[in-house]
N, C-alpha and C positions, 0 to 999 in steps of 0.2 A: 637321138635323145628326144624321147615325149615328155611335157609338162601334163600333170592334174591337178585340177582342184579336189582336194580331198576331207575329210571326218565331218566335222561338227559346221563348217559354210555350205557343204550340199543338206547336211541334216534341213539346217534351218532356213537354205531356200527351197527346201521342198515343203516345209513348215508353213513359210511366208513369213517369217520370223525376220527381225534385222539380222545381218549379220555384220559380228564386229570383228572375227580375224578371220584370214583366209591362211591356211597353209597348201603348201602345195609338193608335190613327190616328182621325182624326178626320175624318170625309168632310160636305160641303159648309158650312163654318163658315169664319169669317174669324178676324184677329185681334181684332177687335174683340169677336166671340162670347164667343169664349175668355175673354177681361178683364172682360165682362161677367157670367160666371158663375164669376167669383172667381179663376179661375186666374193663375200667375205664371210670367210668361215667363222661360225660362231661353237658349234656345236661339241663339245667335251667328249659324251660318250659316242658317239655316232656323227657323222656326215651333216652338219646344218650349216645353211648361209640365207645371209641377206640378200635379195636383188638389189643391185646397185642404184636402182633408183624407187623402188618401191618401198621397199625396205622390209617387204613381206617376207616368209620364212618358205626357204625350198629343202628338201631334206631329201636326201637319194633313197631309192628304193632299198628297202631290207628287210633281212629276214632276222630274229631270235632265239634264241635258243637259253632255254633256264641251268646255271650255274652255281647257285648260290641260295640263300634264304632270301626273303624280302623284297623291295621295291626297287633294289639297284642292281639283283643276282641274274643279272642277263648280259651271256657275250653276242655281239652284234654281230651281221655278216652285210655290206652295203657294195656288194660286188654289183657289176652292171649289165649282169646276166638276170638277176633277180627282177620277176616278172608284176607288174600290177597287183596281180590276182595274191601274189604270194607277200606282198607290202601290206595288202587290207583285213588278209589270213590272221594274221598278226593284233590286228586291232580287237575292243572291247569287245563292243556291241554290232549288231548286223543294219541297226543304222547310225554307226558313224564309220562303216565299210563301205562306205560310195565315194564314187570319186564321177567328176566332169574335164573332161579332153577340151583341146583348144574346139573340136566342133558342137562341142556344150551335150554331146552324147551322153547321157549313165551307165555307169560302171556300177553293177551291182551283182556281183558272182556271190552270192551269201545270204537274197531276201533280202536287204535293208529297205526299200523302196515298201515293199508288201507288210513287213513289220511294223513301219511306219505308219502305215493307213490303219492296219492294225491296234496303232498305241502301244507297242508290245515291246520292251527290253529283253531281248534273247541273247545269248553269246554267242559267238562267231566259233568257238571252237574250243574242244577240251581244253586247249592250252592256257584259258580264260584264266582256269585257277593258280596259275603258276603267277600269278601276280596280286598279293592280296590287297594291293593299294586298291582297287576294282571296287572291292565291297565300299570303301566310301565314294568311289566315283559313281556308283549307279545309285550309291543314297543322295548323292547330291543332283545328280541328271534328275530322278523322280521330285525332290525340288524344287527342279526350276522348272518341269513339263507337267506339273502337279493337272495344272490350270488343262491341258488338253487330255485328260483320262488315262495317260501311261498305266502299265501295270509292269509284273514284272513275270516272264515266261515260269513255269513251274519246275522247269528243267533248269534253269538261271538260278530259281529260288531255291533248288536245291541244290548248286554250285557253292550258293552264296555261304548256306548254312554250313555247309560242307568246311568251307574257306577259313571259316569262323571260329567251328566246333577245333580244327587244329593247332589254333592259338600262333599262327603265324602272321597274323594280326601285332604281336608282339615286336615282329622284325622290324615293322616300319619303324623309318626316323621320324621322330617325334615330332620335328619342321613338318614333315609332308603330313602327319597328320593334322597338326593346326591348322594348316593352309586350308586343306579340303575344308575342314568343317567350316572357318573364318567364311570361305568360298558359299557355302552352304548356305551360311545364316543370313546371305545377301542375297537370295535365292527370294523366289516370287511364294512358295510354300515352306519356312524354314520347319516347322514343326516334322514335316514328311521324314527328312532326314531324319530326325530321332527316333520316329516310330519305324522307319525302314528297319535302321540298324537295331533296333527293340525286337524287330521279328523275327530277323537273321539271327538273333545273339551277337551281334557286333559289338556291345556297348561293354562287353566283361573289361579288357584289356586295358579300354584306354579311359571309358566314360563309366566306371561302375559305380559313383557316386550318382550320376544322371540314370541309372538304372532306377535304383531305390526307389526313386523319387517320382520315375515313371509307371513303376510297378502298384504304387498307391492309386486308383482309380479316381478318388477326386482330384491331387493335386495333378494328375495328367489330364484332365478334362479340363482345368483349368487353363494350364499351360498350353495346352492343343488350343485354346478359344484365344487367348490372345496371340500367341504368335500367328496364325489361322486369318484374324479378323484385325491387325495391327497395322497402318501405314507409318509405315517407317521414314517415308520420306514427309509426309505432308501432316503428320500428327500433331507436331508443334510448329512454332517458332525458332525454335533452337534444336532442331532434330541430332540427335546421335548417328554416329556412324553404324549401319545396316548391322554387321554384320558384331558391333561391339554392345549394341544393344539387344540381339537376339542371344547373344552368349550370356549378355549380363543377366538374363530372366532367372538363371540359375544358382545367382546370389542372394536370389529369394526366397529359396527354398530350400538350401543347403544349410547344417551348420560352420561354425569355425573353423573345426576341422576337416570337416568333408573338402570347404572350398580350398583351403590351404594346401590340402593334399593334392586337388584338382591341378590348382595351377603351378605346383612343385613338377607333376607330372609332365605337363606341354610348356612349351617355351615363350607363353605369356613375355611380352615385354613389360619389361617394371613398371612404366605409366598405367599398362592396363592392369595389372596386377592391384595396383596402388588404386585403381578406380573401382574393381569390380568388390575388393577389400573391401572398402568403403562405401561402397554401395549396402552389401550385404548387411555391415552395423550401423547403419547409419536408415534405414531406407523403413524403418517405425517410427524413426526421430522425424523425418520429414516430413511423415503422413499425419503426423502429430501437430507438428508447427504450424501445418498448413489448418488443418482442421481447427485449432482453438484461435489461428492468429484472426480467421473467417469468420468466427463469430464473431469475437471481442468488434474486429470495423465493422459486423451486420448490425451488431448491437445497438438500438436504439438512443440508450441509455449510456451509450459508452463503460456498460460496466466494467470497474477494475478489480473484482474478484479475481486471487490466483495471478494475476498478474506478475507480480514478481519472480512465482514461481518460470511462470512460462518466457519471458523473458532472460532468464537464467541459462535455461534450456538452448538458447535459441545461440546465446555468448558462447556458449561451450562447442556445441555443435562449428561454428565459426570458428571457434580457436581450435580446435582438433583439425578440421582443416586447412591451417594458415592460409584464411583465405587476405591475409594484407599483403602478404608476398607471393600466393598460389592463388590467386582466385580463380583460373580453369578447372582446375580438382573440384571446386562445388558448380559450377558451371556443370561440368560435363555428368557431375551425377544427379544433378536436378533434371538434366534432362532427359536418362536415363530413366529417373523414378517416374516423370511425365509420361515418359512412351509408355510405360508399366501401367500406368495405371488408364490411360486412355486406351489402353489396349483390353484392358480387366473391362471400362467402364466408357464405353463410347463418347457417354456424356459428361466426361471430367472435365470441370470447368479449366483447360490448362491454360487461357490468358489469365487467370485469376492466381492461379498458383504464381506463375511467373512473376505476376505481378507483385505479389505479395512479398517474395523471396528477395526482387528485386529492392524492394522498401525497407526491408530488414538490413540488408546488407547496404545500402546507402546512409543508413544511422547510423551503422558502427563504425563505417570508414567517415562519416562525416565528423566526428570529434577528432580534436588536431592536436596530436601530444604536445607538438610545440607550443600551445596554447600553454596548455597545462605544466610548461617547464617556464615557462615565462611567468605564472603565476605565482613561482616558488620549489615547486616539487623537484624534487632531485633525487638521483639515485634508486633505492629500493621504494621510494614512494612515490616512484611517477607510476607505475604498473598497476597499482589498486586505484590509484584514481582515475587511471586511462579505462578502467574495466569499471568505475561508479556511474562515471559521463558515459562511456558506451550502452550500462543497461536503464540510464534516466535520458536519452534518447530515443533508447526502443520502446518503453514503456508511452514517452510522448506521442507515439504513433499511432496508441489506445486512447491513451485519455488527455485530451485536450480541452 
């Protein structure tokens, strides 16, 4: 029985890259071996276990063979005949076909090691196309290796299109495609991913709303400069999750229906569903609030021109999204619209935004209905007057 270390932890210690998983193959061992030397099988369709104290993943050599349509239509063979060379055969790319032996030797029967010096995504072998999930995994690999000059072989790129143009792109589960892209938008270049699958023709099937929209020259240069020039981590104080705010850029530019149909398509969970929604109708109104609430406190003069109107604006916006018993729903899309626009605008003042938002919504939750029930009001007349005191609060905020 030989262990390797194999795919994506020799990629990226030949990178200098950290690396966060190790998997590892196991060549001439049965299952019996494996359970014999303590391990726990985890693996459904194929041969996988945990070491029993590392708790890294060992997975027996094998070989595949295409069965079916899509990203599950392969029967396995993990007999213990099955050699290295015919384990790495099997894989994507010719660099994440390497593997490292306990003498820390490379195993590279394929060029990965030369491809890799190279920057170059090649495939390992005809059999490449029999798995269309591929075309999003090498729009997500040029992603996150944007930053060291990858490109993609020509022979690959016309795999890819290949892959594409047959609409078996369609087979995938809807899961594995969210994930990849989710995966993607957390990636070091998210916009690469889009313009990958823009060039393969990848985006009909599942993204042809993000087509459109690509296919317009300004609003893709736009969207290319901020996802491009955008820190996701470090841009605000309240940063969004990576990968929920590079999807969300898309509700900026879709309509109602386009986005509705978008996320009927992938299996969006209801929270993000319910954020990116509201993002989309919502995300004029806040660049709105912000802008006129910025003058009225620059305002020398404290003028209260319009006032009432914008203070109106400001209640509704609040009550559309219950923010007295949800205030994460405006939370998470203020921060959202923050990364947007500091992405758009390097120089957006976002402690001020924040700031401001934060003042707004401290007026309206600071008027105490219970006040207001004490004073008399009951029944259908507690509600207009909890909303008179809420916008002769915000108004206080201008003109004092």
């Amino acid at each position: 029985m030989q262990v390797y270390l194999v795919g994506g932890a020799v990629r990226d210690m030949l990178l200098q890259r950290p690396v966060k998983d190790r998997d590892y193959v196991v060549v001439g061992a049965t299952v019996e071996d494996m359970l014999a030397q303590g391990f726990t099988p985890v693996g459904k369709d194929f041969p996988v276990f945990l070491h029993p104290k590392t708790q890294a993943e060992y997975a027996l050599a094998r070989t595949e063979r295409k069965i079916g349509a899509g990203y599950g239509g392969f029967s396995f063979s993990a007999d213990p005949n099955v050699t290295l060379e015919q384990d790495l055969q099997r894989r994507d790319l010719t660099i994440n076909a390497m593997a490292r032996g306990d003498d820390e030797q490379l195993v590279d029967p394929y060029g990965g090691q030369t491809d890799l010096e190279a920057r170059i995504f090649r495939h390992v072998s005809p059999a490449f196309v029999e798995d269309p999930l591929r075309v999003l995994r090498v729009a997500r690999f040029l992603a996150r290796y944007h930053e060291y000059g990858f490109t993609i072989a020509p022979e690959t790129t016309d795999l890819l299109k290949q892959m594409c143009a047959t609409g078996e792109l369609k087979a995938l589960a809807a899961p594995r495609v969210l994930q990849e892209t989710l995966t993607a938008m957390a990636e070091n270049s998210p916009w690469v991913y889009w313009q990958t699958l823009h060039e393969i023709g990848g985006l009909d099937d599942w993204f042809n709303e993000i087509k459109a929209v690509i296919n317009d020259p300004v609003k893709a240069t736009e969207i290319k400069h901020i996802l491009t020039n955008i820190d996701k981590e470090g841009s605000t104080d309240h940063p969004p999750q990576p990968e929920q705010a590079a999807l969300a850029i898309w509700a900026y530019y879709l309509n109602d229906s386009e986005l509705t149909t978008w996320l009927a398509r992938l299996p969006f969970s209801n929270i993000d569903k319910d954020i990116l929604t509201l993002v989309q109708q919502n995300h004029s109104v806040f660049a709105k609030i912000y802008r006129s609430g910025q003058a009225y406190l620059d305002s020398a003069a404290r003028e209260c021109e319009g006032l009432d109107e914008y203070v109106e604006i400001v209640l509704r916006v609040f009550e559309k999204m219950d923010v007295a018993r949800r205030p994460e729903r405006l939370e998470r899309c203020l921060a959202i619209h923050a990364w947007y626009c500091a992405g758009l605008e390097p120089e957006f003042p976002v402690t001020q935004f924040f700031e401001l938002f934060t003042l707004l919504l401290a007026a309206v939750k600071g008027v105490d209905v219970q006040s207001i029930i004490a004073h008399g009001y009951q029944g259908a007349a507690i509600k207009p007057q909890l909303r008179a005191e809420q916008l002769l609060a915000l108004k206080h905020i201008f003109c004092v």
